[in-house]
PQR file with spaces between the fields and no chain letter, atoms N, CA, C, O and H, PARSE charges and radii, in Angstrom:
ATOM       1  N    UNK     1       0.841   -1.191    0.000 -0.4000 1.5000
ATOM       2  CA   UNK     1       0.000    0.000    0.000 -0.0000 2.0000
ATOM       3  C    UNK     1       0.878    1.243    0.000  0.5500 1.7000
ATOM       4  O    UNK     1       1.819    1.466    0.762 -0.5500 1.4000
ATOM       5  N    UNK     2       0.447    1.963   -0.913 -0.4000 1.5000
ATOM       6  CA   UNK     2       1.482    3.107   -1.262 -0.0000 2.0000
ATOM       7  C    UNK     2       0.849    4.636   -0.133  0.5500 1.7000
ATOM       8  O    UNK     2      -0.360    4.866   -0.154 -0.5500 1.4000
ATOM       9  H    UNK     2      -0.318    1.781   -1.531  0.4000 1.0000
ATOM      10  N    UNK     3       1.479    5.243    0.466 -0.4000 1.5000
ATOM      11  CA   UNK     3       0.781    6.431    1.427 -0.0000 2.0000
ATOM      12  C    UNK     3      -0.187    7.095    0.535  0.5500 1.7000
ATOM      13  O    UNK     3      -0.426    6.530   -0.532 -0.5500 1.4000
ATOM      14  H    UNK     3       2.461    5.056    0.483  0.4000 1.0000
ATOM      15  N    UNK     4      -0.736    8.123    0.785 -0.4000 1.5000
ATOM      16  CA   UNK     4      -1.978    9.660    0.475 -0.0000 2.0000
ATOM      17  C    UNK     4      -0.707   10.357    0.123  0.5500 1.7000
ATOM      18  O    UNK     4       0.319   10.249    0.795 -0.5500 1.4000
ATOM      19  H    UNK     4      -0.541    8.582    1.652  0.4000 1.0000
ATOM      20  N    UNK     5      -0.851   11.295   -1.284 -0.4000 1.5000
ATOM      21  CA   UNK     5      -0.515   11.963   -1.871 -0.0000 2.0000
ATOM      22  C    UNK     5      -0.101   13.201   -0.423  0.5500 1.7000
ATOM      23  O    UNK     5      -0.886   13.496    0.479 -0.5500 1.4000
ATOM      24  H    UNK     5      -1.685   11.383   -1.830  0.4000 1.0000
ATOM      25  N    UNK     6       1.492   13.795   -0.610 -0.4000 1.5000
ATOM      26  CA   UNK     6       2.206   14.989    0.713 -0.0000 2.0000
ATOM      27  C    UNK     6       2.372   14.452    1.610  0.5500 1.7000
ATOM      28  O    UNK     6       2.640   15.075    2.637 -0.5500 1.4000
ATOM      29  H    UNK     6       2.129   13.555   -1.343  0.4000 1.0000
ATOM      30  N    UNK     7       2.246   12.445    1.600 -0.4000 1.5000
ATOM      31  CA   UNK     7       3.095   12.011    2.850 -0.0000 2.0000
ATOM      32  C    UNK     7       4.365   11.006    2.128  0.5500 1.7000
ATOM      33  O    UNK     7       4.768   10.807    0.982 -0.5500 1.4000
ATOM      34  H    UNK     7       2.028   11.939    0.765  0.4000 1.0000
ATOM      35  N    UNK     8       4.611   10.667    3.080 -0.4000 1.5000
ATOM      36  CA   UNK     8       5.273    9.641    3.712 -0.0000 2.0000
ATOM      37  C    UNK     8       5.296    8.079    4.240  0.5500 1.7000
ATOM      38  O    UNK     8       4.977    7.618    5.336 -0.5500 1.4000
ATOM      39  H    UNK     8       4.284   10.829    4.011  0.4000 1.0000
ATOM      40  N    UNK     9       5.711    7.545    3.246 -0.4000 1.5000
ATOM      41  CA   UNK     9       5.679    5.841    4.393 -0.0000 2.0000
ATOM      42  C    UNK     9       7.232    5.417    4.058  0.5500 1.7000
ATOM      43  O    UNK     9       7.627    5.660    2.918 -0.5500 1.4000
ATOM      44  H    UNK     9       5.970    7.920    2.355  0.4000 1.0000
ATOM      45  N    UNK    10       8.122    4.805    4.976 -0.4000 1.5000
ATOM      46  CA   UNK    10       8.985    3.818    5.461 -0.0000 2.0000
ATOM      47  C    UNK    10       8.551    2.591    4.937  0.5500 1.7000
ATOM      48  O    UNK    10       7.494    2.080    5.309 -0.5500 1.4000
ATOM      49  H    UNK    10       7.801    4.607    5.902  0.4000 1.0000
ATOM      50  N    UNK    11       9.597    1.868    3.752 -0.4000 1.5000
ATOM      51  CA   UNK    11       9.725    0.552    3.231 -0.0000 2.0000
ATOM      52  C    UNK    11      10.600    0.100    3.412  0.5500 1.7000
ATOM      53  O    UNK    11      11.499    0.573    2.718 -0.5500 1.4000
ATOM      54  H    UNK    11      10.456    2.283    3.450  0.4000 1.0000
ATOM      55  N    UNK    12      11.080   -1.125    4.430 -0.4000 1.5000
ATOM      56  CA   UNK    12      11.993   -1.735    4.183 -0.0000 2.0000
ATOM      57  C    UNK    12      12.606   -2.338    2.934  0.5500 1.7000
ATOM      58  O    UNK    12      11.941   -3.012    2.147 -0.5500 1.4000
ATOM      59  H    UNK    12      10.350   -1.510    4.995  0.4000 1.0000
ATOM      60  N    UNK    13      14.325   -1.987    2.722 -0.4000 1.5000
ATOM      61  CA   UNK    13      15.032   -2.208    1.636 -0.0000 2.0000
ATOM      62  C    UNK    13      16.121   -3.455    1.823  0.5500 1.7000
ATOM      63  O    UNK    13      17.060   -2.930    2.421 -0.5500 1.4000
ATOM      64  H    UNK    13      14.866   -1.440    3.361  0.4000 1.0000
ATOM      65  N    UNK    14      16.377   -4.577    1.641 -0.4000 1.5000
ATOM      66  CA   UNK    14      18.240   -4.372    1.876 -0.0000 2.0000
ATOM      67  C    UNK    14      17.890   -4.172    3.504  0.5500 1.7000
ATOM      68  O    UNK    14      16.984   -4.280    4.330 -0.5500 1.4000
ATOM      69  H    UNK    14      15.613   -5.003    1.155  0.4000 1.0000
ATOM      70  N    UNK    15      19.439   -3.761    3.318 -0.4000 1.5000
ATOM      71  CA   UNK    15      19.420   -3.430    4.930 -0.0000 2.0000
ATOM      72  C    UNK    15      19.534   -1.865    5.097  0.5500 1.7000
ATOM      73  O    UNK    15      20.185   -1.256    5.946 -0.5500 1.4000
ATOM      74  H    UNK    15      20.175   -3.674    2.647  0.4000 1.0000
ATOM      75  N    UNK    16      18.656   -1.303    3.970 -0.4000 1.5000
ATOM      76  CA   UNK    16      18.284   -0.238    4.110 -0.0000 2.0000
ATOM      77  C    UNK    16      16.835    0.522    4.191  0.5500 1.7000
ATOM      78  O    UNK    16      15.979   -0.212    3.698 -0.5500 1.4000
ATOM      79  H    UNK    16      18.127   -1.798    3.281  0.4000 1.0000
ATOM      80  N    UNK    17      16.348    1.630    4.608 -0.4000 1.5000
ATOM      81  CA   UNK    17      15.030    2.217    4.264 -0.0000 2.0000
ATOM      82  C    UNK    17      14.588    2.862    3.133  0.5500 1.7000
ATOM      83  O    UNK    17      15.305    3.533    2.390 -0.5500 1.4000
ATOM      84  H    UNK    17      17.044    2.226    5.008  0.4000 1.0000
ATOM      85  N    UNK    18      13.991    2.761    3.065 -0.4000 1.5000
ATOM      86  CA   UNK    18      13.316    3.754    1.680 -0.0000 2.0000
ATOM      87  C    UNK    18      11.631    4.523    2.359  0.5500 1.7000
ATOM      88  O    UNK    18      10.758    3.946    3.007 -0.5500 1.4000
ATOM      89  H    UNK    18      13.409    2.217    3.669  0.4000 1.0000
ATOM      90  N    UNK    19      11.674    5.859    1.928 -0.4000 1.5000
ATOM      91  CA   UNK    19      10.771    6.752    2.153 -0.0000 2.0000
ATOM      92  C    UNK    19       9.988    6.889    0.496  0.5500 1.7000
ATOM      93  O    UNK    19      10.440    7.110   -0.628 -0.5500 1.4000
ATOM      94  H    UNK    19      12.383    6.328    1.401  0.4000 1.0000
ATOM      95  N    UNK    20       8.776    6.662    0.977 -0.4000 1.5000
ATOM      96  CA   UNK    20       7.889    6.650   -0.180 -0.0000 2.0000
ATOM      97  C    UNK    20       6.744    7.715   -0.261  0.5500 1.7000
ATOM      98  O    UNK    20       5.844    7.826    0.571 -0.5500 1.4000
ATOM      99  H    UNK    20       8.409    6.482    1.890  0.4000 1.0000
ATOM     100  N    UNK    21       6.918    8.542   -1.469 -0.4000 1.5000
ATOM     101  CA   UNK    21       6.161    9.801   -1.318 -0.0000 2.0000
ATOM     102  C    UNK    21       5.401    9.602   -2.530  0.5500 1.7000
ATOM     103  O    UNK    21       6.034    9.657   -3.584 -0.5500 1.4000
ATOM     104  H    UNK    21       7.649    8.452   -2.145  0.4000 1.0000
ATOM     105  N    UNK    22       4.070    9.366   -2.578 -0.4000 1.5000
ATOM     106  CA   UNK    22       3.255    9.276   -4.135 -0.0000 2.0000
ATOM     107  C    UNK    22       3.176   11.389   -4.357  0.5500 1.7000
ATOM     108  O    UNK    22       3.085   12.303   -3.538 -0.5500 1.4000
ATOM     109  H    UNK    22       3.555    9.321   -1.721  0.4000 1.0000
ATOM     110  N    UNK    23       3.289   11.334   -6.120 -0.4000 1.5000
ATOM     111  CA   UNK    23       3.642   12.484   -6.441 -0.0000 2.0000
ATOM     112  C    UNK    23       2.388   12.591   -7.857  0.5500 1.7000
ATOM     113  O    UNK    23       1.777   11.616   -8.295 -0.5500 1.4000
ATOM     114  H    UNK    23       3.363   10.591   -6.785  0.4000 1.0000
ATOM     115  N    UNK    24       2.275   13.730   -8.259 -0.4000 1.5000
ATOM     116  CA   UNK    24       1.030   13.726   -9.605 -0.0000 2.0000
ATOM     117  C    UNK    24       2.116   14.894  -10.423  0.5500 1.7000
ATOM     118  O    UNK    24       1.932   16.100  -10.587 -0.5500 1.4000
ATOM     119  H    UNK    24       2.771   14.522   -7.903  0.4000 1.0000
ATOM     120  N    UNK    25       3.200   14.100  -10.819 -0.4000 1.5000
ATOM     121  CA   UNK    25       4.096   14.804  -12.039 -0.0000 2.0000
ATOM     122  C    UNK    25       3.562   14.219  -14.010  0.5500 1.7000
ATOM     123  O    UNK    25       4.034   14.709  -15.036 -0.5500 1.4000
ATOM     124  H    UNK    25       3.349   13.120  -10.686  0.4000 1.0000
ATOM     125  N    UNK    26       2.693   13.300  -13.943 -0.4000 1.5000
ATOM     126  CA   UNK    26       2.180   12.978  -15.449 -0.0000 2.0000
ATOM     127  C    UNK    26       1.033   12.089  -15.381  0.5500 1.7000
ATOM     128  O    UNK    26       1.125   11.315  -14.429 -0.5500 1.4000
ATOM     129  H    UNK    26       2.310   12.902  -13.110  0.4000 1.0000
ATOM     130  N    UNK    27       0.257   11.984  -15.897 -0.4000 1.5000
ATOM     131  CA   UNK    27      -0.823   11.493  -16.533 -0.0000 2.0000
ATOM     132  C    UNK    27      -0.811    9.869  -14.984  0.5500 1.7000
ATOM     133  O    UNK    27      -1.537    9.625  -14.021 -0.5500 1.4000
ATOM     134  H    UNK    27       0.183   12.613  -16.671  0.4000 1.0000
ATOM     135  N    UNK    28       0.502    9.164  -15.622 -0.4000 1.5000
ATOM     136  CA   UNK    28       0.590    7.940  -15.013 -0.0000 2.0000
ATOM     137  C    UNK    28       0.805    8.144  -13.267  0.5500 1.7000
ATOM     138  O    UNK    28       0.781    7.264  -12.406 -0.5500 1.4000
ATOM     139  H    UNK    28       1.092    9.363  -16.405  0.4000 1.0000
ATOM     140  N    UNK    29       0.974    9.310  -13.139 -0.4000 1.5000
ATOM     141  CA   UNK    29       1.091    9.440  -11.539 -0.0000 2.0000
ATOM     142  C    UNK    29       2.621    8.760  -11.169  0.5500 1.7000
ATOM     143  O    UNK    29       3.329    8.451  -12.127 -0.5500 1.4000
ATOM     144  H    UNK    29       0.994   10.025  -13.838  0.4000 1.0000
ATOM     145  N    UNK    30       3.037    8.569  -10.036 -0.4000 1.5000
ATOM     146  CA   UNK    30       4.276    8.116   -9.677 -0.0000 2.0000
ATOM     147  C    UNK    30       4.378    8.437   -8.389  0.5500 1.7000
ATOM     148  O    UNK    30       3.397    8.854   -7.772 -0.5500 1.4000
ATOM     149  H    UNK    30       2.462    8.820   -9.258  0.4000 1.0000
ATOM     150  N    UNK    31       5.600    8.282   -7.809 -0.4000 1.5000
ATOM     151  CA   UNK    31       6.054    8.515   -6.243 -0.0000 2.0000
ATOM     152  C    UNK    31       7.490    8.853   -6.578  0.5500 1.7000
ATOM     153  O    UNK    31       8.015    8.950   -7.687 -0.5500 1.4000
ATOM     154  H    UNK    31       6.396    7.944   -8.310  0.4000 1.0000
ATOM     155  N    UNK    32       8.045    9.022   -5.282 -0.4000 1.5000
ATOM     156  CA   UNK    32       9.427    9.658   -5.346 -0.0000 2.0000
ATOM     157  C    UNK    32       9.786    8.803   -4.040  0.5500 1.7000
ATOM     158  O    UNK    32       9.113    8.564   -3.037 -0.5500 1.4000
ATOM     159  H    UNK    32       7.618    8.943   -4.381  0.4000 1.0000
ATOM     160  N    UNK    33      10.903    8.479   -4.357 -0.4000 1.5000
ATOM     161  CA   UNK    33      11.919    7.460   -3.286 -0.0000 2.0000
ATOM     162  C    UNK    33      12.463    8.069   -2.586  0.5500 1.7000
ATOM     163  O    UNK    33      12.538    9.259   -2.892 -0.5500 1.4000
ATOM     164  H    UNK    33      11.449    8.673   -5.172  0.4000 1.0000
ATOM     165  N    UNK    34      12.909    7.778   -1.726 -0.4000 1.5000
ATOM     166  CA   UNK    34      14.283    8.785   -0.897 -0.0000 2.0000
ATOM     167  C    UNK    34      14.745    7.887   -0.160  0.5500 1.7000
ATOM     168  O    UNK    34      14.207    7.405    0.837 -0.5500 1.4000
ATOM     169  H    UNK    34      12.848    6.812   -1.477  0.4000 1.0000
ATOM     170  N    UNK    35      16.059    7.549   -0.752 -0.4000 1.5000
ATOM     171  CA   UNK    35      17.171    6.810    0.207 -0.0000 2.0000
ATOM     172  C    UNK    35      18.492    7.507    0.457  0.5500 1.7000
ATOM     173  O    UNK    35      18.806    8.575   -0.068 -0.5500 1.4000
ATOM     174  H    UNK    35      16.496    7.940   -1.562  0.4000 1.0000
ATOM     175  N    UNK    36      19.300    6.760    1.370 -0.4000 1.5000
ATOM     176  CA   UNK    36      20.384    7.486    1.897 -0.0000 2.0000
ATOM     177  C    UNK    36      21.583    7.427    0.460  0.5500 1.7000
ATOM     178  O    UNK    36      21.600    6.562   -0.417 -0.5500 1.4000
ATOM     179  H    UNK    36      19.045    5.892    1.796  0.4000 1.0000
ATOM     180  N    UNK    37      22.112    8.113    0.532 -0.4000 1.5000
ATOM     181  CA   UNK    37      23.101    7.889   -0.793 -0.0000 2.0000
ATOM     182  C    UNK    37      24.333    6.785   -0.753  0.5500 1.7000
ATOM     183  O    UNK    37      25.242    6.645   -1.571 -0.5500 1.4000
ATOM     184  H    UNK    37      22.098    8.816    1.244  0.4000 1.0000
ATOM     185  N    UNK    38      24.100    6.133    0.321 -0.4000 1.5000
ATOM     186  CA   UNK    38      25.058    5.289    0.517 -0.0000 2.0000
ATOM     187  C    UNK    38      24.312    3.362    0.055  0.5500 1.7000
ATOM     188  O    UNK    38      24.734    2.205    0.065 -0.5500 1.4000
ATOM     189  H    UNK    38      23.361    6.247    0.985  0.4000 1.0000
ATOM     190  N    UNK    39      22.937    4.155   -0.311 -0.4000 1.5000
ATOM     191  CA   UNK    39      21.886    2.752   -0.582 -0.0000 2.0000
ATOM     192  C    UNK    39      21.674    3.154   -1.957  0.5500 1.7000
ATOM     193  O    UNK    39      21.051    2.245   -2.506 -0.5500 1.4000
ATOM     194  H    UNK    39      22.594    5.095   -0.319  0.4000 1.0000
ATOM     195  N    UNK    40      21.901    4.072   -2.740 -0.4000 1.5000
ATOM     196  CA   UNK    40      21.239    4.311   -3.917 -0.0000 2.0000
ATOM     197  C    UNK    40      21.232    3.716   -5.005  0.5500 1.7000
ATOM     198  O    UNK    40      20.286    3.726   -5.793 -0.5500 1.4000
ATOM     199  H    UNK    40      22.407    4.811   -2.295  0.4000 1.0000
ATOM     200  N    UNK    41      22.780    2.864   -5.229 -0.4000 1.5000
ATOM     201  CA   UNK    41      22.829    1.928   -6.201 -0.0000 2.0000
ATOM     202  C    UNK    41      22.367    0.901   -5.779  0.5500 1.7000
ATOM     203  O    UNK    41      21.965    0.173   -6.687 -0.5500 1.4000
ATOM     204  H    UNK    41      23.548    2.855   -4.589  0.4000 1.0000
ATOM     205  N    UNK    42      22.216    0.431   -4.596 -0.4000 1.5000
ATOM     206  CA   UNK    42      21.688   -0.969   -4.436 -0.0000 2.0000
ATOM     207  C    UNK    42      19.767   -0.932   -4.984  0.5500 1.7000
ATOM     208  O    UNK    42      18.983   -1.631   -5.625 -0.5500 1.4000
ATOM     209  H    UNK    42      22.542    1.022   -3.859  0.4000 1.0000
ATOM     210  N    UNK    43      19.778   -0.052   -4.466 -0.4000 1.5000
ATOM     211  CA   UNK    43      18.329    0.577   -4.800 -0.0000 2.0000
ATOM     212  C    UNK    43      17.928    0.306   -6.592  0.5500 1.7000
ATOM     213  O    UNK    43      17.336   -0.607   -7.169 -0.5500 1.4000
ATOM     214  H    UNK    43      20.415    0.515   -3.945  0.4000 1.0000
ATOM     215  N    UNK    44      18.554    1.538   -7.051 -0.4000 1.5000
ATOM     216  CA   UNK    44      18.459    1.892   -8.268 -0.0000 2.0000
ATOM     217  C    UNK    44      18.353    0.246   -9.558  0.5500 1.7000
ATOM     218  O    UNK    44      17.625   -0.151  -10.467 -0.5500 1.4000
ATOM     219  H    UNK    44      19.034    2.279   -6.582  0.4000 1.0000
ATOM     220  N    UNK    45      20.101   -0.370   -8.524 -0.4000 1.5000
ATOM     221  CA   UNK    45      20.076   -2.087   -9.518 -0.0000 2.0000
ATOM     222  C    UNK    45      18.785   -2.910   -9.576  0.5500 1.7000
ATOM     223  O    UNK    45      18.351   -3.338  -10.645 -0.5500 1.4000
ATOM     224  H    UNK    45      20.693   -0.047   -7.786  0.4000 1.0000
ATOM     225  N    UNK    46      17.951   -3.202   -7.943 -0.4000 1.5000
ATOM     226  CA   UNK    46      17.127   -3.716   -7.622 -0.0000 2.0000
ATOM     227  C    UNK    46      15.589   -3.307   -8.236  0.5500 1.7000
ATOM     228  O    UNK    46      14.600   -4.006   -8.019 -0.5500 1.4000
ATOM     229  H    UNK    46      18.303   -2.854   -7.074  0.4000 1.0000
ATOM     230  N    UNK    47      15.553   -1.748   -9.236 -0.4000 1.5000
ATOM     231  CA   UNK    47      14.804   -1.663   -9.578 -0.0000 2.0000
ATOM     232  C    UNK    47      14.880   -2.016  -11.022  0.5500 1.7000
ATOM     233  O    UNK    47      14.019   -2.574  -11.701 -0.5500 1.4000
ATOM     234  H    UNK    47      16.357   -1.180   -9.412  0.4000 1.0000
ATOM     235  N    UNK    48      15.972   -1.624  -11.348 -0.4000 1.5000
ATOM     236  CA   UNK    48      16.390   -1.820  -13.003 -0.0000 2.0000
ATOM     237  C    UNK    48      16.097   -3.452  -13.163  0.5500 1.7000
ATOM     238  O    UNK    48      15.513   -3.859  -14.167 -0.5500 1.4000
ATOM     239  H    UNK    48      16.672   -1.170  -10.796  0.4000 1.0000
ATOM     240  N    UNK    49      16.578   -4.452  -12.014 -0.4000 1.5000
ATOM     241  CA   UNK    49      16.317   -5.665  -12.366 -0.0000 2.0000
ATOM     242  C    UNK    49      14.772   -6.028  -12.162  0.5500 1.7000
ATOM     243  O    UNK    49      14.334   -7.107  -12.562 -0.5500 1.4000
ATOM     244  H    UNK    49      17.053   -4.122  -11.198  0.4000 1.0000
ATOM     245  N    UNK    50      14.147   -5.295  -11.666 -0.4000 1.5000
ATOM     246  CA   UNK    50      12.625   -5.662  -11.396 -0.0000 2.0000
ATOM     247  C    UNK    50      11.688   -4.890  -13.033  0.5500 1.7000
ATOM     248  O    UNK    50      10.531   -5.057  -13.418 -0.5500 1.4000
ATOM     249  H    UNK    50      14.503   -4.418  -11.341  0.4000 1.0000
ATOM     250  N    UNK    51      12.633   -4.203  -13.520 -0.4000 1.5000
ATOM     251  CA   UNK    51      11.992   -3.842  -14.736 -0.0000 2.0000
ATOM     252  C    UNK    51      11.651   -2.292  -15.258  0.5500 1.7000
ATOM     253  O    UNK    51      11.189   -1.836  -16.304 -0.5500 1.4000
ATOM     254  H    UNK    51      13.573   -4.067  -13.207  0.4000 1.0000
ATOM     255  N    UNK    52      12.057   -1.784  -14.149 -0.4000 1.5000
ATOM     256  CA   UNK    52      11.792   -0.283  -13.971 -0.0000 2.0000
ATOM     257  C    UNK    52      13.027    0.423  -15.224  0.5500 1.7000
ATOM     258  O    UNK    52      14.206    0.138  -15.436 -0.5500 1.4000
ATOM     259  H    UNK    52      12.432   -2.154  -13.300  0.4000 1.0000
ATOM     260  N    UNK    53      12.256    1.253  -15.748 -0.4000 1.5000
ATOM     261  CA   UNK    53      13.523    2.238  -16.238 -0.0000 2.0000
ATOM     262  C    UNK    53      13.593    3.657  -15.879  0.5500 1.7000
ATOM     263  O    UNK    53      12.534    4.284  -15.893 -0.5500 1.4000
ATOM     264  H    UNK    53      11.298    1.484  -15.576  0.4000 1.0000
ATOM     265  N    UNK    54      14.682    4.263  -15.558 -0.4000 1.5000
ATOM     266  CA   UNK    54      15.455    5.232  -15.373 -0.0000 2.0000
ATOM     267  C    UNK    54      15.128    6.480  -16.331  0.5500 1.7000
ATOM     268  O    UNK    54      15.643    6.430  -17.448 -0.5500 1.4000
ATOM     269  H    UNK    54      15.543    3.753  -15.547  0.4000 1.0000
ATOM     270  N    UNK    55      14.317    7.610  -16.018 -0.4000 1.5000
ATOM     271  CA   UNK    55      14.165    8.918  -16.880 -0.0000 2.0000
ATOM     272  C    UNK    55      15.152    9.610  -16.527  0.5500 1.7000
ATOM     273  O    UNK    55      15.957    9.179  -15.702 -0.5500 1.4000
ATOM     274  H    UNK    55      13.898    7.651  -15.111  0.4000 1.0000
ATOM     275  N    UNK    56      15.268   10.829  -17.100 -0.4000 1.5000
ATOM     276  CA   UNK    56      15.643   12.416  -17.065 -0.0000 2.0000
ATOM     277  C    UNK    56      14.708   13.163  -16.530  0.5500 1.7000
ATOM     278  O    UNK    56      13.528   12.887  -16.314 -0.5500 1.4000
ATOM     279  H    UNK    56      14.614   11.180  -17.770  0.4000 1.0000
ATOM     280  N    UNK    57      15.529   14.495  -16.249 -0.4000 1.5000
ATOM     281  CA   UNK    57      14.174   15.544  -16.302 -0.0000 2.0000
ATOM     282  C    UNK    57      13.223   15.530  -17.512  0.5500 1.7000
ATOM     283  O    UNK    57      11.995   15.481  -17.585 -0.5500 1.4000
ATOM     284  H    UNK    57      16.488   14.719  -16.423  0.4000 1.0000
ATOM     285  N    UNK    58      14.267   15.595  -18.504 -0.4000 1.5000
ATOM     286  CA   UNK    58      13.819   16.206  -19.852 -0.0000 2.0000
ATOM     287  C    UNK    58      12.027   15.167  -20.016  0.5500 1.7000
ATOM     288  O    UNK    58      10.956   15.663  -20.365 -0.5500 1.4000
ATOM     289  H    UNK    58      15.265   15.636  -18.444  0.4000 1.0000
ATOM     290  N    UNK    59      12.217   14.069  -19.727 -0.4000 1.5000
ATOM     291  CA   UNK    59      11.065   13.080  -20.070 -0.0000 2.0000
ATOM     292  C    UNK    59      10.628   13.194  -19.246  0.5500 1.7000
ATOM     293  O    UNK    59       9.579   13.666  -19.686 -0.5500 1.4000
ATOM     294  H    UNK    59      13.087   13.666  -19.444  0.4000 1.0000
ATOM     295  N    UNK    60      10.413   13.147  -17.596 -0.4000 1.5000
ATOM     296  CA   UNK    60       9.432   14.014  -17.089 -0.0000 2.0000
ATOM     297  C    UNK    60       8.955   15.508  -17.198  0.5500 1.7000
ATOM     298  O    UNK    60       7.873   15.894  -16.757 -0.5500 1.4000
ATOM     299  H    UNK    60      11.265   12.763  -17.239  0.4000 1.0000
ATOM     300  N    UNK    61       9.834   16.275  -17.804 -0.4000 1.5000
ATOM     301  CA   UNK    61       8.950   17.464  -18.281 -0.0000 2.0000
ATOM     302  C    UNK    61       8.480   17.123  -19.599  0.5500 1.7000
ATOM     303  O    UNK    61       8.225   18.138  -20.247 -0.5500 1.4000
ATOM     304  H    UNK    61      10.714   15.962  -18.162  0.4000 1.0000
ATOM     305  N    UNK    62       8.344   16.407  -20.013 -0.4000 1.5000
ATOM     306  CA   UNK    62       7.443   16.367  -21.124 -0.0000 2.0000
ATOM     307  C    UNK    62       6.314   15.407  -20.894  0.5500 1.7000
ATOM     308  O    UNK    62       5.194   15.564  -21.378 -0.5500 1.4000
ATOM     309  H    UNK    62       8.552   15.582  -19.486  0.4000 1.0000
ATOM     310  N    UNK    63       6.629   14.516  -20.214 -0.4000 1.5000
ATOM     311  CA   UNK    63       5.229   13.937  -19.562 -0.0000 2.0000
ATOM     312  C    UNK    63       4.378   14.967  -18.261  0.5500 1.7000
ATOM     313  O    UNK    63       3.323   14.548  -17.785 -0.5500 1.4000
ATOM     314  H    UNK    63       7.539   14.388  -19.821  0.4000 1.0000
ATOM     315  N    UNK    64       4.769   15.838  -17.955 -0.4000 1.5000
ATOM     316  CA   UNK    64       4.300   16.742  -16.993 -0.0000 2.0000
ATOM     317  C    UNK    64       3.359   17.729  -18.025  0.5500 1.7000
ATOM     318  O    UNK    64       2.136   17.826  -17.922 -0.5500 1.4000
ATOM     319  H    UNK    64       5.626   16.178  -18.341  0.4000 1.0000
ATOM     320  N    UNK    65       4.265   18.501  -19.128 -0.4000 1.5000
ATOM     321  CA   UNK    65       3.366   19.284  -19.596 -0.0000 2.0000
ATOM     322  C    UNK    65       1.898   18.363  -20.640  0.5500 1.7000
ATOM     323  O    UNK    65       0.775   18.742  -20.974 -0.5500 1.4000
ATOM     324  H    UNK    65       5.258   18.422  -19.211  0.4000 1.0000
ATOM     325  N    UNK    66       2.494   17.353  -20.808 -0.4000 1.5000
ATOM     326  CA   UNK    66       1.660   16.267  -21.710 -0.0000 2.0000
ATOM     327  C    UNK    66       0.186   16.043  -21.016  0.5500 1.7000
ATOM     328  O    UNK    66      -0.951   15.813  -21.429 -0.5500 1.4000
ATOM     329  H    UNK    66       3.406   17.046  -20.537  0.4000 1.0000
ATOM     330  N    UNK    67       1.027   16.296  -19.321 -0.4000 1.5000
ATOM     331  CA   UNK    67      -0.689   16.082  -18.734 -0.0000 2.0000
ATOM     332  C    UNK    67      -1.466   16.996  -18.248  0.5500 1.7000
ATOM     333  O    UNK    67      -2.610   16.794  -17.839 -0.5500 1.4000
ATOM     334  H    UNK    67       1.950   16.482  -18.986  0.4000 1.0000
ATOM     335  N    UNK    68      -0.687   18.415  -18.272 -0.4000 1.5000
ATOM     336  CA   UNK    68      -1.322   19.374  -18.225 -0.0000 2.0000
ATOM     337  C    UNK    68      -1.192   20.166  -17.150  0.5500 1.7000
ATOM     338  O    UNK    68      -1.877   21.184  -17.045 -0.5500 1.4000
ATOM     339  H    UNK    68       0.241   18.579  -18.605  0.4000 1.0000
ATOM     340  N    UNK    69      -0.208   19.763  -16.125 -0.4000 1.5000
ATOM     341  CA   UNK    69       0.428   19.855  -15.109 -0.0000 2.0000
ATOM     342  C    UNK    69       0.962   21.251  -15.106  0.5500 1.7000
ATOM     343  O    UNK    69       1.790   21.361  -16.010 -0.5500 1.4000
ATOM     344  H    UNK    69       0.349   18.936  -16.211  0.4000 1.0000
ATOM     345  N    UNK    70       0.785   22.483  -14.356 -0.4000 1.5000
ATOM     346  CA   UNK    70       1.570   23.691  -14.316 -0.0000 2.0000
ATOM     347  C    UNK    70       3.050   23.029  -13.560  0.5500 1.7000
ATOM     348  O    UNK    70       3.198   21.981  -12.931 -0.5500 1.4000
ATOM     349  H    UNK    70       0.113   22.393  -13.621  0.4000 1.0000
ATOM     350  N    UNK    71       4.048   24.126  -13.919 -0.4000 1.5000
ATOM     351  CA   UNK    71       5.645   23.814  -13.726 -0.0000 2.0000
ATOM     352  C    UNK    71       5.764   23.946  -12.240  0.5500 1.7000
ATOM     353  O    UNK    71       6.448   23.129  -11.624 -0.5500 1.4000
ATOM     354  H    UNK    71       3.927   24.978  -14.429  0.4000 1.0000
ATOM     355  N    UNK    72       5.123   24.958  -11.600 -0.4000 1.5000
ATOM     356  CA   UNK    72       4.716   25.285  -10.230 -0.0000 2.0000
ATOM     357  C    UNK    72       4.757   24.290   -9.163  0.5500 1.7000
ATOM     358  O    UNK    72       5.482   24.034   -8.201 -0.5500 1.4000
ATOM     359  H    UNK    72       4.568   25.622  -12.101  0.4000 1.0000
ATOM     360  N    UNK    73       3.400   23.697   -9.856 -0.4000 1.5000
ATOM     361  CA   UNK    73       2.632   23.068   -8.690 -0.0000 2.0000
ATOM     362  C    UNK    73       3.023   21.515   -8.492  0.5500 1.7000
ATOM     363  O    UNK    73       2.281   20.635   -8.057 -0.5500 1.4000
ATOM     364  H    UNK    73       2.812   23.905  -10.637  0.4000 1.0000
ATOM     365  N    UNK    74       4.317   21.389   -8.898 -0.4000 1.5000
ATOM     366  CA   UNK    74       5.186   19.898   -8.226 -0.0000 2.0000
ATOM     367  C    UNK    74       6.605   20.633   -8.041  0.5500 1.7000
ATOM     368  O    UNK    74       7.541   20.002   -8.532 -0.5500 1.4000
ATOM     369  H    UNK    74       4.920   22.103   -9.251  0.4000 1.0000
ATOM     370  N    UNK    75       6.846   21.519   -7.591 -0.4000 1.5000
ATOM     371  CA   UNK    75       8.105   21.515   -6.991 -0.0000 2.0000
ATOM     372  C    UNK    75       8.098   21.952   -5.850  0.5500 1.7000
ATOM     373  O    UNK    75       9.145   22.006   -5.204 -0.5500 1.4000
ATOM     374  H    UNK    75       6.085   22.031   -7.192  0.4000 1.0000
C-alpha cells in the first residue's frame, strides 16, 4: 500500500530504508523514493532488475506538460 498523496511511508530495503512519497508529475502518476546515498545503487540495480527504467528531467517534463500539469505546482 502506497501512502496519500504529501506524505510519507517507510519501506523496508536491503538493509536499508526507503521513504515513499506518491507524487502527480504525469498522466501515469508516480512517487518519489528517498534513500540514503550510501543505498542508492543498491536501490536503483534492484529496480532496473525488477523492470523499472530510469528517466531524465527532460522526459518528465514532457510527460508533466503532456498532462497538463503547471511547472509550479510539483516543486
Amino acid at each position: 500500500d502506497l501512502p496519500g498523496e504529501n506524505t510519507f511511508s517507510e519501506y523496508p530495503f536491503a538493509s536499508a530504508k526507503v521513504l515513499v512519497s506518491p507524487v502527480a508529475r504525469s498522466k501515469a502518476r508516480g512517487f518519489d523514493l528517498h534513500v540514503l546515498t550510501k543505498d542508492a545503487k543498491q536501490l536503483i540495480s534492484a529496480l532496473r532488475d525488477a523492470g523499472a527504467e530510469l528517466s531524465g528531467e527532460g522526459a518528465l517534463e514532457a510527460h508533466r506538460i503532456e498532462a497538463g500539469i503547471a511547472g509550479a505546482e510539483y516543486e
